[in-house]
C-alpha angles and dihedrals in degrees: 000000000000129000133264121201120173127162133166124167138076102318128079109275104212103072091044086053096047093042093047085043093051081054094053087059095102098073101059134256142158106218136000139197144178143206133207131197111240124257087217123083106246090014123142116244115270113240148171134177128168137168116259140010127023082236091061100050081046089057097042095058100048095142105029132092094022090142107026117108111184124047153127125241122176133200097221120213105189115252105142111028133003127296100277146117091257089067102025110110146309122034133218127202124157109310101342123078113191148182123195140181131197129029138311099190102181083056085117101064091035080060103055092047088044090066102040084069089044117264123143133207131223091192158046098232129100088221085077082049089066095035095060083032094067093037098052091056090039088054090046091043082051102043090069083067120096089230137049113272093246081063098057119106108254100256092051085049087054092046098057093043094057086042090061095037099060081046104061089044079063089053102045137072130209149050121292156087137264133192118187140174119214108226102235094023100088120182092043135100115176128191146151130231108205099163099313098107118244124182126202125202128193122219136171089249105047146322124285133200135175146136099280141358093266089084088050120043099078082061103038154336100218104103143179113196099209107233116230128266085035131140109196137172118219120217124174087255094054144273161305143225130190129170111230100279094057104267118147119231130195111261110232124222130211127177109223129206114216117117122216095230082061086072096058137091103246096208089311112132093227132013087241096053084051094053109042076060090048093063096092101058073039090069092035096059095036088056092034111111089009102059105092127214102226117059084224097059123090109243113263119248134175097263101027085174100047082039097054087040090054094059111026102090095026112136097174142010133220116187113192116194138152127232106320100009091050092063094056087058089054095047089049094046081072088051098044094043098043095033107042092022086229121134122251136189124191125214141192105236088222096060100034100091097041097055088065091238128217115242103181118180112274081049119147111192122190133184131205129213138137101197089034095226106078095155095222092042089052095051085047092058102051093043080058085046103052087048099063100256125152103237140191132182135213104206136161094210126073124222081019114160091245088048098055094049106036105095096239124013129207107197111211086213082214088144118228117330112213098168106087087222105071127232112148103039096049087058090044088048090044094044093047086055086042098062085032086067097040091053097046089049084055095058096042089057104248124129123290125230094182096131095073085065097063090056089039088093082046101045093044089058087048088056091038095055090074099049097129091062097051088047085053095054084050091053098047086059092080102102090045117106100212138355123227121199118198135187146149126223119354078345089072098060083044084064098049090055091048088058103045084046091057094042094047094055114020099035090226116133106253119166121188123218149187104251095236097051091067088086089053094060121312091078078076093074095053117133146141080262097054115097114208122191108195121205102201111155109182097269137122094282104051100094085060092049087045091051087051093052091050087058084061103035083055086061106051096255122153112254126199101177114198107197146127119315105255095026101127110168080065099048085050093068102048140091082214127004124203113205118218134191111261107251139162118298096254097037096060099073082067084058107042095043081071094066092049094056098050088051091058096045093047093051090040078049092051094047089046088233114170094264106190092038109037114193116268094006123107114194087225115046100191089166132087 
């Protein structure tokens, strides 16, 4: 959720902070705040924290930190403690200045022994908890030597640091990531990742380091993906892991191959907006290089022998996922089950772990993420892991944490996603379970349908084209007092995603269904000012899904019917009707989900809601 910055080298550190910080927006937070070291000897650190926007801190700290070159900087989303400067980090106390994402969550009890040896506390978080933590044991570790601590020798400075440090890991419980400066040790930053992702990057003019690649790749593409359960010190010249005994480990590069200029707008009014266009070049590139040319032929995927091994003896499926992704699970659990005949239960990442779940063998276990660190999917997978199942991941990062220890990964190749509602990456994600079911239908030795995946890039411009008009029918759902989106099959979990994507960016009460539950309840609800957008593709089951619109229509209800273009016994019964291509039964989830998200965004748009950044939501949720 918040936002890591970290630089030390031979630039000024402020603008690459802010402007790290400006690239970290996406994932929700409420202040934010930085601290250099000072470029005088003696000198107190220079910070600066404020409530609100990254623009704002820019512009409150016009005239400070013109010299300085190394320093931290953090986006804060309130856990502990309310939105304020108070809280806002990062936190000073005696000679060490911190940020810190994720949880403690014995801060509680720190705190109370904390304060029966003296210390006192200037805010609600439990960030303040580690910082005064780590000094505490640093001034009790100093104060053995014959001289003060500002008088060491650096390397006995650095010494003691790491010392308290992996002592107050000792001390602490929780999942997170710290990143800290030592008044009178410049050229030093010092942290710990203990399952909050950090990312270093290496350039010729000084050492990064941040929460994810989006705050360095306008600087560079050489990368370290801290592993988790690592301290580490940062120099200009690079840096250093150790395991927490002090070990040191060997640091792992990778070259990565986002642009900057992929995290901008490119003339688009919003990041979402870009990226709800960019869906179709999305499914090209997803199917690109495993698409074969011949119906007969598996689809081809990084590892084929690890691939084939992962499902050949597989007897059952759980999928765990969290809010989007989650419905994409749900849609491909229909496509799994109907096209490979093979049993599949879906999960919320969040529940998984506490219903005691049964992983028999034969057991296939996947997880769904698009940042790769979703703190509760993440906990669901190593509790799969330290079971014995087999496991896979869907992920959008590479070099994620979910990435590195699921047993096989399936990247979505949706580029980077700036806009906290997610477009892009839930039609990668379904399109990547998607082929997964077709393949393992294949090897099972049930029919292929693989021919509807080549025209899916086409057939999303052909929806896109009429975006306007999608974006009309969202705003024209401002009188209504709720929305209702129905659907039956993969259609119903289509629905559920409409309807978050209208809540999460527009704050109207919107509620998705299965078709056939209105009668059980929601029926109830229907008024003239009641809006219901109706997913009905010409299946099997459409004349139930028709039958279902006519118990709202008789009841004055609203009715926006999505369905296929000539289909008029379902236009007849709408207010507004959306056309679609027709397209295989478990494809065209991937095309009326389109519709959905410009409606959203038209109505979001209408309302002047704050598209990209929607109140109260972070991109990244990297709490439980």
């Amino acid at each position: 959720m918040c936002g890591i910055v970290g630089y030390v080298g031979s630039q000024i550190a402020k603008p690459l902070l802010v402007d790290g910080l400006s690239k970290l927006e996406y994932r929700g937070y409420d202040s934010a705040g930085f601290a250099l070291f000072p470029s005088k000897p003696g000198a107190d650190f220079v910070m600066k924290r404020c409530l609100g926007v990254v623009n704002e801190l820019r512009k409150a700290s016009e005239f400070e930190g013109l010299t300085e070159t190394q320093g931290i900087a953090h986006t804060r989303w309130a856990t502990h403690g309310v939105p304020s400067e108070a809280n806002a980090h990062p936190h000073l106390t005696g000679y060490i200045v911190l940020v810190h994402n994720g949880i403690i969550e014995n801060h509680a009890e720190l705190k109370i022994e904390l304060k029966k040896n003296g210390a006192l506390f200037q805010s609600q978080t439990d960030t303040e908890v580690f910082a005064r933590l780590i000094e505490t044991r640093r001034a009790t570790i100093s104060a053995q030597e014959k001289v003060p601590f500002e008088e060491l020798a650096p390397a006995r400075k650095r010494e003691i640091v790491l010392e308290a440090l992996r002592q107050s890991m000792s001390e602490v419980d929780g999942h997170y990531a710290i990143l800290f400066m030592v008044k009178s040790l410049p050229g030093y930053l010092f942290g710990v990742q203990n399952g909050a992702p950090l990312v270093m990057g290496r350039s010729p003019h000084g050492s990064l380091i941040a929460s994810d690649l989006h705050a360095l790749v306008a600087h560079t593409r050489e990368v370290s993906f801290v592993p988790n359960e690592t301290v580490f010190e940062v120099t200009a010249q690079g840096f250093a892991y150790f395991d927490s005994k002090g070990q040191s480990l060997t640091p792992q590069f990778e070259t990565i191959s986002w642009s900057a200029e992929q995290v901008e707008k490119e003339g688009f009014e919003t990041f979402m907006l870009k990226e709800i266009f960019q869906q179709p070049l999305v499914a090209a590139d997803t199917l690109s290089g495993r698409l074969p040319q011949n119906a007969s032929d598996p689809f081809v995927w990084d590892h084929p022998k690890a691939h084939q091994t992962l499902w050949k003896n597989a007897k059952k499926v759980y999928l765990v996922a969290c809010g989007t992704a989650y419905y994409a699970a749900m849609t491909s659990k229909y496509l799994f089950e109907k096209w490979a005949g093979l049993p599949v239960e879906v999960d919320l990442a969040s529940e998984f772990r506490y219903r005691n779940p049964i992983l028999e063998p034969g057991t296939v276990l996947g997880v769904i993420s698009q940042s790769g660190e979703t703190a509760d999917t993440l906990a669901a997978l190593r509790m799969a892991n330290e079971m014995g199942a087999t496991t896979f991941s869907v992920c959008n990062v590479p070099g994620s944490t979910i990435m590195r220890e699921s047993g096989f990964q399936y990247p979505t190749k949706a580029g980077p996603e700036i806009g906290v509602a997610s477009t892009k990456a839930f039609t990668a994600q379904l399109l990547v379970l998607a082929a997964l079911a077709e393949d393992v239908a294949r090897l099972r030795g049930r029919p292929s349908g693989r021919s509807a995946f080549a025209r899916l890039p086409h057939d999303m411009e052909k929806v896109l084209a009429k975006a306007d008009e999608y974006r009309a029918i969202g705003a024209g759902l401002a009188d209504k007092k709720t929305i209702l989106f129905v659907g039956r099959g993969p259609m119903y979990p289509i629905a559920l995603e409409g309807a978050l994507k209208l809540k999460e960016i527009s704050y109207r009460h919107a509620e998705g269904y299965a078709a056939g539950e209105l009668k059980h309840g929601p029926i109830a609800l229907v008024d003239e000012r009641l809006a219901t957008i109706v997913l009905g593709p010409s299946d099997e089951m459409l004349p139930k899904t028709l039958s279902n619109l006519e118990e709202i229509k008789s009841r004055r209800g609203h009715i926006i019917g999505v369905g296929e273009e000539g289909n008029d016994e379902f236009r007849a019964l709408c207010d507004l009707y959306i056309p679609m291509p027709k397209m295989d039964w478990g494809l065209a989830p991937l095309l009326y989900v389109i519709p959905l998200q410009l409606i959203a965004y038209g109505l979001a748009r209408h309302l002047g809601c704050d598209i990209d950044k929607p109140r109260n939501l972070a991109k990244s949720v990297t709490v439980e």
